[in-house]
C-alpha positions in Angstrom: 23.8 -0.4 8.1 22.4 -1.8 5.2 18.8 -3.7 4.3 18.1 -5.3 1.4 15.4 -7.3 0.2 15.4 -10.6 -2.0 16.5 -10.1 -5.7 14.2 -9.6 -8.8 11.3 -12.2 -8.8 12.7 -14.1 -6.7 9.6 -14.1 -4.1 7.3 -14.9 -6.9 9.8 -17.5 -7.9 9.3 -18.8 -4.9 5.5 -18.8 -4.4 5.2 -20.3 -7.5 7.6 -23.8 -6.6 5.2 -24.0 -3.8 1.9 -23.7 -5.7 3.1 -26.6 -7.9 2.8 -28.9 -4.9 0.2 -30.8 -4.4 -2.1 -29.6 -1.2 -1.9 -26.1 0.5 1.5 -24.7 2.1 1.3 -24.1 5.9 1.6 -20.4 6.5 5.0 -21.2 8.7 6.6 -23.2 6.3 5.5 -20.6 3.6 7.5 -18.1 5.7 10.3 -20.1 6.3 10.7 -20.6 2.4 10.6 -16.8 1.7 12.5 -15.9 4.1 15.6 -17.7 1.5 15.4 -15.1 -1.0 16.2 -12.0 1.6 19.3 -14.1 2.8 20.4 -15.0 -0.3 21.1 -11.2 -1.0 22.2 -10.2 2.5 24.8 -13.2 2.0 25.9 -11.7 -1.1 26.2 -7.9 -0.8 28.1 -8.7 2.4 30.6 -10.9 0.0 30.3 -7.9 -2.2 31.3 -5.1 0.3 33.9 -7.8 2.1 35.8 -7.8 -1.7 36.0 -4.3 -1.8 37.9 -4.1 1.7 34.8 -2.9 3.8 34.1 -5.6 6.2 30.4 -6.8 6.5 28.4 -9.4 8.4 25.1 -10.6 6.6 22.4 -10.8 9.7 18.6 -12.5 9.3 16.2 -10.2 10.8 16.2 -12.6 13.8 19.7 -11.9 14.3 19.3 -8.3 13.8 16.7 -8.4 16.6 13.3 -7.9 15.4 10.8 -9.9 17.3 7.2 -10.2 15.4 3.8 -11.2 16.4 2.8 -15.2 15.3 0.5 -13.5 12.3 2.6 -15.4 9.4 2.4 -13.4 5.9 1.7 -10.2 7.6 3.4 -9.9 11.1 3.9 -7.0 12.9 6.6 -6.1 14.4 6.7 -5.9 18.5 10.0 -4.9 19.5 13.2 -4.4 18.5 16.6 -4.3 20.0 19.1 -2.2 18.9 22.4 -4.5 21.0 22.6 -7.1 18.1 23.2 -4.5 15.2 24.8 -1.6 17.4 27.2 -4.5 18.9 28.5 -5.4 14.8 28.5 -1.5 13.8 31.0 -1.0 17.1 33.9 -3.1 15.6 33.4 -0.8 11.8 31.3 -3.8 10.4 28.5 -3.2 8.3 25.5 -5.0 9.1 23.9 -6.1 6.1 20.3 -7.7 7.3 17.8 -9.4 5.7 14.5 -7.4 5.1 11.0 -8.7 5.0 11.4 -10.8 7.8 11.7 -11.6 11.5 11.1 -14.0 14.1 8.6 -14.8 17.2 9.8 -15.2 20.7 9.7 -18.9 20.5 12.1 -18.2 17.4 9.5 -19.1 14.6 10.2 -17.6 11.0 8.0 -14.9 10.3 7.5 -12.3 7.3 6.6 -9.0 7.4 4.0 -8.3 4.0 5.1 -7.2 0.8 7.4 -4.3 1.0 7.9 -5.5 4.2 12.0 -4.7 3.4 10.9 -0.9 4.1 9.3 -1.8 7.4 12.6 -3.7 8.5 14.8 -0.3 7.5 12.5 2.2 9.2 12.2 -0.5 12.2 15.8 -0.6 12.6 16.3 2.9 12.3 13.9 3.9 14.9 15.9 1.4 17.4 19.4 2.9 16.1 18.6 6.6 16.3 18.8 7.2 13.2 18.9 10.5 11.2 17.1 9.3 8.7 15.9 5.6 6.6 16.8 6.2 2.6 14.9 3.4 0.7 16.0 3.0 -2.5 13.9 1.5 -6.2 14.3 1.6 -9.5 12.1 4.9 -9.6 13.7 8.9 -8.4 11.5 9.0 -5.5 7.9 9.8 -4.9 6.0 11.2 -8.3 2.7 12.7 -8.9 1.3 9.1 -10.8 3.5 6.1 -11.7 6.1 7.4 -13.8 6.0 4.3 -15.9 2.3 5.1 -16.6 2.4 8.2 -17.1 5.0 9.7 -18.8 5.0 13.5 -17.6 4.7 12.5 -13.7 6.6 14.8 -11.5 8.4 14.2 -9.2 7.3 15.2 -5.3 10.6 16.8 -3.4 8.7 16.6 0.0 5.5 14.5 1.4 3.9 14.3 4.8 3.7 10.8 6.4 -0.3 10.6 6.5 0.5 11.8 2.2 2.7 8.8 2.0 0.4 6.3 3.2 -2.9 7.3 1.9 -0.5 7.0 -1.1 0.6 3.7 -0.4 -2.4 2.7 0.8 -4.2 3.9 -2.5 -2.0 1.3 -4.5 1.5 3.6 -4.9 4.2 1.2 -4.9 6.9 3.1 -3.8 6.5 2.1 -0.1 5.1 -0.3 2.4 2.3 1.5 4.3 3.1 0.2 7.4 6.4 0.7 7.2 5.4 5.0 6.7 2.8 4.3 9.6 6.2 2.7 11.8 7.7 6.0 10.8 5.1 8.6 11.4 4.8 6.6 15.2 8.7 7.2 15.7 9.5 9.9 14.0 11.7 8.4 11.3 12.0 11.0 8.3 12.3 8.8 4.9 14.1 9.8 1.8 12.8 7.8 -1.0 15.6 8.0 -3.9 16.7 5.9 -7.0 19.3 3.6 -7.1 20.7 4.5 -10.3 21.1 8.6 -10.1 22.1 11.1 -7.8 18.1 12.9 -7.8 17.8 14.4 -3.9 14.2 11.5 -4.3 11.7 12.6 -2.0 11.6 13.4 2.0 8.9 12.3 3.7 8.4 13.5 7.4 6.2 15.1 9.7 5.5 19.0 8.5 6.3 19.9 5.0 5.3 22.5 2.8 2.0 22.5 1.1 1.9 23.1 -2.7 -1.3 25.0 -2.2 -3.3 22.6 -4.5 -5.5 20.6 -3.5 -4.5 17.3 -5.4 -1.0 16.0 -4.6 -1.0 13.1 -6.8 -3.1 10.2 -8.0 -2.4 6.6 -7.5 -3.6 2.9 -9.2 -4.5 0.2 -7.8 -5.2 -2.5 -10.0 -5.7 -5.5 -7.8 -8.7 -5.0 -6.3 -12.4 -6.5 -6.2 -16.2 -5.3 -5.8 -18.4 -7.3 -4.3 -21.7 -5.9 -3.9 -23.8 -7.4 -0.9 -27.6 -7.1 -2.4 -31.0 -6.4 -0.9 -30.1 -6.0 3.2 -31.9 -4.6 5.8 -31.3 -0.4 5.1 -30.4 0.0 8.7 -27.2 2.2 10.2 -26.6 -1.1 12.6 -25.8 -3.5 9.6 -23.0 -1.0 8.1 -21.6 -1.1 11.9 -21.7 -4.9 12.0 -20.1 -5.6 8.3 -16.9 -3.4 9.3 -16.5 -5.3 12.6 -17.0 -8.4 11.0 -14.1 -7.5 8.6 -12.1 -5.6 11.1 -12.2 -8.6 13.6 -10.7 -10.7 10.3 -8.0 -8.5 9.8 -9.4 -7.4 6.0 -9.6 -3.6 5.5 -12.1 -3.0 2.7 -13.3 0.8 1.2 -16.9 1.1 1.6 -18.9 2.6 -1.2 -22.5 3.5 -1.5 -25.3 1.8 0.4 -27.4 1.9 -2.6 -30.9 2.2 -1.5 -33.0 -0.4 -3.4 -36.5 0.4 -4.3 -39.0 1.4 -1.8 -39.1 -1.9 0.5 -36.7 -0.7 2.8 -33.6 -2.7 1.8 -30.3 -1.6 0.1 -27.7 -2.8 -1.3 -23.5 -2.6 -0.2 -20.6 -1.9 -2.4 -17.1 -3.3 -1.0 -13.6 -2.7 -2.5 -11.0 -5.3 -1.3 -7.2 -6.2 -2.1 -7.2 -9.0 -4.8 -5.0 -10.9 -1.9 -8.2 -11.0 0.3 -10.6 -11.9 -2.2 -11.4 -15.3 -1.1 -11.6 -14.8 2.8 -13.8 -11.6 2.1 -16.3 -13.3 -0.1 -16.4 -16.2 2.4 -17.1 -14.0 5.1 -19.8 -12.2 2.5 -21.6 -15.4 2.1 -21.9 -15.8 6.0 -23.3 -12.2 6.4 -25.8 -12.2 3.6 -26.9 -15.6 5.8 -27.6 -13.6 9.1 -29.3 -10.3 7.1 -30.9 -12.4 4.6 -29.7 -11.0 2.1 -30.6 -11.7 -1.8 -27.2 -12.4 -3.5 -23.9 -11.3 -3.8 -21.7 -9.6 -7.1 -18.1 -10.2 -7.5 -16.3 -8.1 -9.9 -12.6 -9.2 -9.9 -12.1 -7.2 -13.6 -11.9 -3.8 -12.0 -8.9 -1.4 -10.7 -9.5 1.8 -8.7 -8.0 5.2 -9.3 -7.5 7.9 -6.5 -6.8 11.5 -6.3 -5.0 12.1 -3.0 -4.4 15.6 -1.0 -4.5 16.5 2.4 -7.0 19.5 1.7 -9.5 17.2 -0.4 -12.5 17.4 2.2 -12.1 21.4 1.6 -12.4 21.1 -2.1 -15.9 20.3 -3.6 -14.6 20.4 -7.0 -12.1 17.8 -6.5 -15.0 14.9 -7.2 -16.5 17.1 -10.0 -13.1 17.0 -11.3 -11.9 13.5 -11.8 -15.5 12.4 -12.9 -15.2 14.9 -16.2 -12.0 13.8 -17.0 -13.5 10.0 -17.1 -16.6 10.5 -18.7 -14.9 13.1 -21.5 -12.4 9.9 -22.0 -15.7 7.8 -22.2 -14.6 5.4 -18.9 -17.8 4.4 -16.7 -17.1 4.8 -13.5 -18.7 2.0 -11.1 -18.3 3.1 -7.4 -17.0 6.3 -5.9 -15.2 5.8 -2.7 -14.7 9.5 -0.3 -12.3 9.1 1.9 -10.8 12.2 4.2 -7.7 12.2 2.4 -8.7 10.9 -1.2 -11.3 10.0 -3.6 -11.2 7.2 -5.5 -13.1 5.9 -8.7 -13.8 2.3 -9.3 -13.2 1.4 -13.3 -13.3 -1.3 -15.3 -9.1 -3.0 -15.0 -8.9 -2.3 -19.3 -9.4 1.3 -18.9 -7.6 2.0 -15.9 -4.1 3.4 -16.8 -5.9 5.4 -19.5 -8.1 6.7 -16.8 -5.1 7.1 -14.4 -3.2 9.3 -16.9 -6.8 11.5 -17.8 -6.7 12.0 -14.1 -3.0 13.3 -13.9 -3.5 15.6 -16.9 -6.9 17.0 -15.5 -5.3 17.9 -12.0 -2.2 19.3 -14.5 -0.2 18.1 -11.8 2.7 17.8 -14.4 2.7 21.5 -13.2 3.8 22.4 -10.2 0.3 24.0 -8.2 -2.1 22.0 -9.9 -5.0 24.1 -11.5 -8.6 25.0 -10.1 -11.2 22.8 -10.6 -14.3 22.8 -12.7 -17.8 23.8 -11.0 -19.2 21.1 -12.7 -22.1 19.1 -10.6 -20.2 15.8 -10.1 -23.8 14.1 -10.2 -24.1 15.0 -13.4 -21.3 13.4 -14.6 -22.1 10.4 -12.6 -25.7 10.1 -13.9 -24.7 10.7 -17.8 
């Protein structure tokens, strides 16, 4: 079976037609539009496979069986029945289904997110019993930074799946996170590989074999915003309400600091969103600093965040210390510092952040397989200088 997802720019294409039309695009008939560039392929590499004597059936992801929630843009996937593709497979067909997509039980168009073609490969492989879902890019699996960033990135032979998506989540684009968080529910291992050569990419499953280092790898994230909610109430009750505020809204910002302001018992909030929910966040800013009264709010949209990623991080002191030298020796301010279980991340200006990112990478020497100790260096110090 085979899943591809639309060619080139072709989404972008796409999205950028319908932003030349006058008034805003519905979310349904935004999904039905995308949903062209995914068949489009499938209708192709079928023709393809067909002219080389292997028989294949293009399928939408409808067809193929995958029924979504109504959420159009990002819906998630509810079921998914395995009879549609098993049926073609039976008579030595190759399925060849469009990725990306599905549809709601009243049969309503629906995509599935960007990278949403991984989620529709490790979704169908779950249903099939698959031994594995390989998911192939223009890149030889999963590296320690963006190999087209940093030049002496190496490559990862194994991950676990909570590596993969803090990863992912962190602003790696080799995978959809959801798609790894499908997996790590049913148990899908994932081989990440290149399309052009014959490199074993990189495994991703449940138990694999630490390197021993603390830092795995780091990622970029470029397309992100600050906005910094000023002079609320300094109470543990409005940090509880902001995050269900956003969770009910289906945004999922980092929190940094509560910043204490000075001595009138107010502080200040730092929040890192997705550039994608920029707008509906600083909407729903401007009704919160309503309720708390609060002063004003900051929007930095000029920033990108860089993140050192490890499953032992929250054993490692030094890790912090660490990636704060290595951006103050390469003179980079560093604007919020997000802790996370599994990662750390560093808000910079957007300008400096590949030059920050590849700092990072050398500091960690995770060009070297083991990394290298940290420095004892009192990160507040760094922070403060």
């Amino acid at each position: 079976m085979v899943v591809v997802s639309a060619m080139g720019d072709t989404t972008d294409d796409l999205l950028s037609q319908a932003a030349q039309l006058r008034g805003d695009a519905s979310p349904e008939n935004l999904d039905i539009l995308l949903t062209t560039g995914e068949m489009q392929s499938a209708a192709f590499m079928a023709m393809a496979l067909s002219s080389r004597n292997v028989p294949a059936r293009a399928m939408t992801g409808a067809q193929a069986g995958i029924l979504t929630d109504g959420r159009h843009g990002r819906a998630r996937i509810r079921t998914v029945d395995p009879g549609p593709v098993s049926r073609v497979l039976a008579h030595h067909i190759v399925p060849v289904v469009t990725g990306f997509q599905g549809a709601t039980a009243d049969g309503s168009h629906t995509t599935l997110g960007r990278g949403g073609s991984d989620l529709t490969a490790i979704a169908l492989a779950a249903a099939l019993k698959a031994d594995a879902a390989e998911i192939y890019s223009d890149v030889a699996g999963v590296f320690t930074a963006d190999p087209r960033i940093v030049a002496d990135a190496r490559p990862l032979p194994t991950l676990s799946y909570e590596e993969m998506i803090e990863m992912a989540s962190q602003g790696a684009q080799v995978l959809q996170t959801e798609a790894v968080r499908y997996a790590r529910e049913s148990q899908v291992t994932i081989i990440a590989r290149s399309t052009f050569d014959r490199s074993p990419g990189t495994r991703i499953a449940a138990h694999t074999q630490s390197v021993g280092a603390p830092v795995t790898a780091v990622a970029l994230d470029p397309y992100v915003t600050t906005i910094r909610l000023v002079d609320l109430p300094d109470h543990r009750d409005i940090a509880i309400h902001v995050r269900h505020r956003f969770t009910h809204a289906g945004i999922h910002p980092d929190y940094g600091f509560l910043v204490p302001s000075l001595d009138n018992g107010r502080s200040d909030m730092v929040l890192t969103v997705r550039d994608d929910d920029k707008n509906r966040a600083t909407d729903l800013c401007r009704q919160m600093l309503r309720d708390f009264k609060g002063a004003e709010m900051v929007v930095n949209g000029a920033v990108a965040k860089i993140s050192v990623i490890g499953t032992e991080i929250r054993h490692h002191a030094g890790v912090t210390a660490t990636m704060l030298q290595a951006l103050d020796e390469a003179h980079i301010p560093v604007q919020t510092i997000i802790p996370r279980p599994m990662s750390i991340s560093s808000v910079v200006a957007r300008s400096e952040a590949q030059r920050g990112l590849r700092q990072i990478h050398r500091a960690f020497n995770l060009n070297h397989i083991g990394g290298v100790a940290m420095r004892a260096r009192d990160p507040a110090q760094v922070y403060n200088s």
